[in-house]
C-alpha positions as CSV (number, residue, x, y, z in Angstrom):
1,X,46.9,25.1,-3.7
2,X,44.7,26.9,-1.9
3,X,41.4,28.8,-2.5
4,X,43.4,31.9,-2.2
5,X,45.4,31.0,-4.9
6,X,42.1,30.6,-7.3
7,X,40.9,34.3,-6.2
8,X,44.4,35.5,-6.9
9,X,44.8,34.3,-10.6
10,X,41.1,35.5,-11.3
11,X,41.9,38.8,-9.9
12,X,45.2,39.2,-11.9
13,X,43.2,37.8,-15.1
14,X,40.5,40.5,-14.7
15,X,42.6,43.4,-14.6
16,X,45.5,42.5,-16.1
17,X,48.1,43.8,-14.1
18,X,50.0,43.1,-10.8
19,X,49.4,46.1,-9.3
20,X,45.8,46.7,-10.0
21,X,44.9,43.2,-9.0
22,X,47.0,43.3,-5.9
23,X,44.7,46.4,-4.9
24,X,41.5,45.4,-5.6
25,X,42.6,41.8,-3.2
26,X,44.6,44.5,-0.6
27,X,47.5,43.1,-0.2
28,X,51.0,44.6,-1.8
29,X,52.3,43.6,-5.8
30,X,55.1,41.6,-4.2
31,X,53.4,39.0,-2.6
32,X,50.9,38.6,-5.5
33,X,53.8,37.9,-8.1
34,X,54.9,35.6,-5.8
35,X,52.0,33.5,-5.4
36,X,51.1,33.2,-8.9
37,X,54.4,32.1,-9.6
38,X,54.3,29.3,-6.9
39,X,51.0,28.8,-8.2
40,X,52.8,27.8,-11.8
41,X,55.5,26.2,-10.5
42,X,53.1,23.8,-8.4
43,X,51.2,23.3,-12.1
44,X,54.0,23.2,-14.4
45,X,52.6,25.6,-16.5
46,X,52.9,29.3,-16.8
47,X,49.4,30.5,-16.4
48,X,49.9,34.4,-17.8
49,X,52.1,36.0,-20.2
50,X,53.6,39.0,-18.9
51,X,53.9,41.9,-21.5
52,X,54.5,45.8,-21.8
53,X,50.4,45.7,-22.3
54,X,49.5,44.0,-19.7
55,X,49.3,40.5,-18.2
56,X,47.0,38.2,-20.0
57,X,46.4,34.3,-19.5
58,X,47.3,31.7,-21.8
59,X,45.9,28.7,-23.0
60,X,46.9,27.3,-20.0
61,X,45.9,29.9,-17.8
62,X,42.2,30.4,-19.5
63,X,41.5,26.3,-18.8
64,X,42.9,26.8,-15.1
65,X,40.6,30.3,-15.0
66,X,37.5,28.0,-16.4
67,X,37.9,25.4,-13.5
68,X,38.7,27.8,-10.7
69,X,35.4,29.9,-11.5
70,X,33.6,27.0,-11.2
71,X,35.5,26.1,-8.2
72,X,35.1,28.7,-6.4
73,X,31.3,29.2,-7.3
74,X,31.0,25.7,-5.6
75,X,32.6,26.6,-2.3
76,X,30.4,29.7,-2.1
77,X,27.5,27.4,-2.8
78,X,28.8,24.8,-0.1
79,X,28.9,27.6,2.6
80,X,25.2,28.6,1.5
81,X,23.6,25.5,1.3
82,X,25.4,24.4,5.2
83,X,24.0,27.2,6.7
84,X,20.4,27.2,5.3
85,X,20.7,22.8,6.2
86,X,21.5,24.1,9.8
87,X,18.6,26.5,9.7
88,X,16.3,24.0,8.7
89,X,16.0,26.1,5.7
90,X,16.6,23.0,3.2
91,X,15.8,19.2,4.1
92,X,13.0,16.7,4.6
93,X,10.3,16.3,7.4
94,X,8.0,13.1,6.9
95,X,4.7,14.0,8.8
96,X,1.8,11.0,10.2
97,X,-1.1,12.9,11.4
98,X,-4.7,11.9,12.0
99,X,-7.4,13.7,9.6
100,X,-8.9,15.7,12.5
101,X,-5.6,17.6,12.9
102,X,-6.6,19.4,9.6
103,X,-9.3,21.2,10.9
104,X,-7.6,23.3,13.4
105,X,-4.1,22.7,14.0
106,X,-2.1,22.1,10.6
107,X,-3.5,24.6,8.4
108,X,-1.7,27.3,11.2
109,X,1.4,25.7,11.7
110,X,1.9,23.4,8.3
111,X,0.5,26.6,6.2
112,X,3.5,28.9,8.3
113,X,6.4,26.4,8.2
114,X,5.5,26.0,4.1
115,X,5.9,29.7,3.5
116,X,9.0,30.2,5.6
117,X,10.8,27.0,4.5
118,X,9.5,26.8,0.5
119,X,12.5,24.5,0.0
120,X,11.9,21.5,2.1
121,X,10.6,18.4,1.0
122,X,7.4,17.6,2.8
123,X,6.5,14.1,3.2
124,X,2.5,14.1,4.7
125,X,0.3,11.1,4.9
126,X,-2.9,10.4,7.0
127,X,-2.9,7.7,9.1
128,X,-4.1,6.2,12.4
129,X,-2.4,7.0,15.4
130,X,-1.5,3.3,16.1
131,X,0.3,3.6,12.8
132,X,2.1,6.6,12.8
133,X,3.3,5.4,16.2
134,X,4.8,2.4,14.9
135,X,6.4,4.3,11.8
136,X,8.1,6.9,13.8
137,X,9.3,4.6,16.2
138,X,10.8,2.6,12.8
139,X,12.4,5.8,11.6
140,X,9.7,6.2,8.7
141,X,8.5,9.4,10.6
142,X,10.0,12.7,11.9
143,X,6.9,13.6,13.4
144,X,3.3,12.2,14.5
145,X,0.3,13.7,15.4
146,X,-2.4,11.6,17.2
147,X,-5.0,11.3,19.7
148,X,-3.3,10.6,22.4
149,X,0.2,9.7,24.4
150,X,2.3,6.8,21.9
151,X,2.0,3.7,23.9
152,X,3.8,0.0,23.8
153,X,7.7,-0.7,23.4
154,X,10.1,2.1,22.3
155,X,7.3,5.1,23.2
156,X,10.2,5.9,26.2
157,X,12.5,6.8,23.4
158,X,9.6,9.6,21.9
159,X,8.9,13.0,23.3
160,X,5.2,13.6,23.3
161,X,3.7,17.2,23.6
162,X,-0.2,17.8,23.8
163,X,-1.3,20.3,21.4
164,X,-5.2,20.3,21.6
165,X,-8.0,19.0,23.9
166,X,-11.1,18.2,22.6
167,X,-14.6,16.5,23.0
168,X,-17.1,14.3,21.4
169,X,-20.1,16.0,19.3
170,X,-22.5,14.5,17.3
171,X,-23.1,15.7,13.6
172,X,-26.7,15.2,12.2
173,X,-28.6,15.8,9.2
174,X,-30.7,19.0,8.9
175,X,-33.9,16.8,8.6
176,X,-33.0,14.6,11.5
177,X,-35.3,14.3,14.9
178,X,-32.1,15.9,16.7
179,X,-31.6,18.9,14.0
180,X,-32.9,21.0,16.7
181,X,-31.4,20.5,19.4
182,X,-28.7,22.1,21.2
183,X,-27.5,19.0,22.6
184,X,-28.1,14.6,22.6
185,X,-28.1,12.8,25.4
186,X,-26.6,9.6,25.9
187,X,-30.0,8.3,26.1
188,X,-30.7,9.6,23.0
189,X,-28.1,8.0,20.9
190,X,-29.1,4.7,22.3
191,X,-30.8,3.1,19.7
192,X,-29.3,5.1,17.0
193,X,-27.6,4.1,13.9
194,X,-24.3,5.7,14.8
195,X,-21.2,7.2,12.4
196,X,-18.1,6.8,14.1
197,X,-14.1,5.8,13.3
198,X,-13.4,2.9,13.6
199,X,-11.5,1.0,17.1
200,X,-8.3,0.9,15.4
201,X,-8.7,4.4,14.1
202,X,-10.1,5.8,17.7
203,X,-10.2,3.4,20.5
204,X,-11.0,5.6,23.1
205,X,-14.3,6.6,21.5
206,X,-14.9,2.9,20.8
207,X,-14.5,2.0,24.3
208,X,-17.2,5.3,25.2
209,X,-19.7,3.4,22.7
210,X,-18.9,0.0,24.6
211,X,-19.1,1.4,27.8
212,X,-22.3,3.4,26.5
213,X,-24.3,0.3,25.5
214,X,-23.1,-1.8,28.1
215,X,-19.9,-4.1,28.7
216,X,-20.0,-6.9,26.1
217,X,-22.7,-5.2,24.3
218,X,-22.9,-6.2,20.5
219,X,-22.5,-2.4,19.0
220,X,-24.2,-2.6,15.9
221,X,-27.3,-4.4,17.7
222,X,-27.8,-2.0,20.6
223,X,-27.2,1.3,18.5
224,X,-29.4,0.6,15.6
225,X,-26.1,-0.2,13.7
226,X,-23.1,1.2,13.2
227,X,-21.0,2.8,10.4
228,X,-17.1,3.1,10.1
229,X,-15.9,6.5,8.4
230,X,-12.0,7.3,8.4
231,X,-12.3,10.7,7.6
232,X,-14.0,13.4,9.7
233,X,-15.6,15.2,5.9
234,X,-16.8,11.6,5.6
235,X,-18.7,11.2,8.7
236,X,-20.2,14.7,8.1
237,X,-21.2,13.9,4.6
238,X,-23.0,10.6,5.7
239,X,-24.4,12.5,8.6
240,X,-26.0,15.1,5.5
241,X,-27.0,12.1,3.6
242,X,-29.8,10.8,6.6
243,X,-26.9,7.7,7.2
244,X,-27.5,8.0,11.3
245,X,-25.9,10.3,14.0
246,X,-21.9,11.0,13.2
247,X,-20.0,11.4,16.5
248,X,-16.5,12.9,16.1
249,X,-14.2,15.6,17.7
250,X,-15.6,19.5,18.2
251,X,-13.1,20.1,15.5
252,X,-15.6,18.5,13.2
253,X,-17.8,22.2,13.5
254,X,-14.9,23.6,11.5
255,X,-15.8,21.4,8.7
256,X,-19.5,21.8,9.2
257,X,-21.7,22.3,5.9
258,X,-25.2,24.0,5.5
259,X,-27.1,20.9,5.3
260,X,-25.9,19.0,8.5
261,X,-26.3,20.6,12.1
262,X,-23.5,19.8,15.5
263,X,-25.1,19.1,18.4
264,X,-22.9,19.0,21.9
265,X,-23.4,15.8,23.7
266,X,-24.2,15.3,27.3
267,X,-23.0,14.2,29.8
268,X,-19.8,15.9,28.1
269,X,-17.0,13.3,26.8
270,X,-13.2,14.4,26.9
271,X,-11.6,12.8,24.3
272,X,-7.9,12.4,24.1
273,X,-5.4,14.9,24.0
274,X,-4.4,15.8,20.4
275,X,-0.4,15.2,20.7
276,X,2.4,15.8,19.0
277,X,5.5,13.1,18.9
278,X,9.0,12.7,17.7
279,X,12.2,10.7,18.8
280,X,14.1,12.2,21.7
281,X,17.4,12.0,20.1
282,X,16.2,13.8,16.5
283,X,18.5,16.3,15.7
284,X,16.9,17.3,12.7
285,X,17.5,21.5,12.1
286,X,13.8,21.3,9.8
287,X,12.3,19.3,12.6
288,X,13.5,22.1,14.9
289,X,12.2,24.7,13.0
290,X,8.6,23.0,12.8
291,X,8.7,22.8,16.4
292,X,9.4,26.2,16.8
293,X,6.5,27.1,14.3
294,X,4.4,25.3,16.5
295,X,5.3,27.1,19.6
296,X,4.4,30.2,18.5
297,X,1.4,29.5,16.5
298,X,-0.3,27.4,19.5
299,X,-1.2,29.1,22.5
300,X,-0.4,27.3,25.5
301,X,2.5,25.0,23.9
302,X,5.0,26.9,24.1
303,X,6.1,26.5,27.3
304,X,5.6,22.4,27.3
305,X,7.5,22.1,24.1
306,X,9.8,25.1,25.9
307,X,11.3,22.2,28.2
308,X,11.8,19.5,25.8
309,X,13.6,22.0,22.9
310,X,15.4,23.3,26.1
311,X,16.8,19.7,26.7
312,X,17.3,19.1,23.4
């Protein structure tokens, strides 16, 4: 039995006669009667009762009819839903990002990639970069985005794609000493009580404060203390509250409120690359698509992600 055969007996039960239904599946009366009757033969049961009024299904025939709708209905679904899967139309893509890569990056490419592909499961969860490493190296993640390149065992096996640059500011209240000012000196922030992510979280901006204060310098002594904040809305909103001097990406302007005031800091500080990792080998058609999103919604990526999709 073939699928043929199913279109065939649904045909000749809709119009109730060889001839019709042989037209309306183009192919000649003969061939039809043929099949049907092989098709009966093959069930031991006659499917349709052939009379001077027509041809009309019996009991038989209308429970075979039931099932090969259905049947049929399925293997148009099966054909749909493998095309959209290979589109990356349908699926799951687990995210890691740091919260930073909210302020500029995501809402661009995430926002796109949810209204072209409403169907596929998102995963998202803010974490460190450390830890998003480790869970996309353990297959927990598709995707990570992070301050900079994955390092330690197993980063060989990820491709890594810089998708922003950025450097340090400092975020104060609008009553503080600096409010005013343009931009802090390192001098300045010496002595202050300082708002920063902590090591695990940003380890490059820890090792700028060590380096700042001195090698072997106790941070929290030399600085006027020191308090860790995760999120970047968190160091702004301690920053508005008097807390000290927040010191965070230049993204963090994005997120800036009324009551707190950016100041660039200088000498300037480069801080890692923002990047974008997955596994080399990953196949996935979603993750493909995101990637693709992100290529054309990010000037200047396109044509580093261009070689690794290319060798993909």
């Amino acid at each position: 039995m073939e699928s043929r055969h199913l279109r065939y007996a649904l045909a000749l039960a809709e119009h109730q006669h060889f001839g019709r239904a042989a037209a309306a599946l183009g192919i000649a009366q003969p061939p039809l009667s043929q099949q049907i009757a092989a098709l009966e033969r093959e069930l031991g049961a006659r499917l349709f009762d052939r009379t001077a009024r027509g041809v009309f299904p019996t009991a038989a025939g209308e429970a075979f009819l039931a099932r090969a709708r259905r049947a049929l209905a399925e293997m148009s679904a099966a054909v749909s839903d493998a095309g959209r899967a290979a589109r990356g139309e349908t699926g799951r893509l687990r995210l890691g990002f740091i919260g930073s890569a909210l302020l500029e990056l995501l809402p661009s490419v995430l926002g796109t990639f949810i209204r072209d592909r409403p169907e596929v499961r998102l995963g998202l969860q803010e974490m460190s970069t450390r830890r998003s490493t480790a869970a996309l190296l353990a297959g927990e993640l598709d995707l990570a985005i992070g301050r900079g390149a994955p390092r330690g065992a197993g980063a060989e096996d990820l491709v890594s794609v810089t998708v922003g640059r950025d450097h340090l500011v400092a975020v104060v209240g609008a009553a503080h000493p600096f409010a005013g000012q343009a931009k802090v000196s390192l001098e300045q922030l010496k002595g202050q009580h300082l708002i920063v992510a902590p090591a695990e979280e940003e380890p490059t901006v820890a090792a700028w404060l060590a380096g700042l204060l001195g090698e072997g310098a106790d941070v929290p002594a030399r600085a006027g203390g020191v308090t860790e904040a995760w999120d970047a809305h968190t160091i702004i909103g301690l920053a508005s509250c008097g807390v000290g001097v927040g010191l965070g990406p230049v993204c963090l302007r994005v997120a800036a409120r009324p009551d707190v005031r950016v100041c660039e800091v200088s000498p300037r500080v480069e801080l890692p690359e923002l990047v974008m990792s997955f596994r080399a080998q990953d196949r996935s058609p979603v993750l493909a698509a995101f990637l693709d999103i992100t290529r054309e919604r990010c000037p200047g990526v396109a044509e580093r992600l261009e070689r690794h999709l290319g060798a993909r």
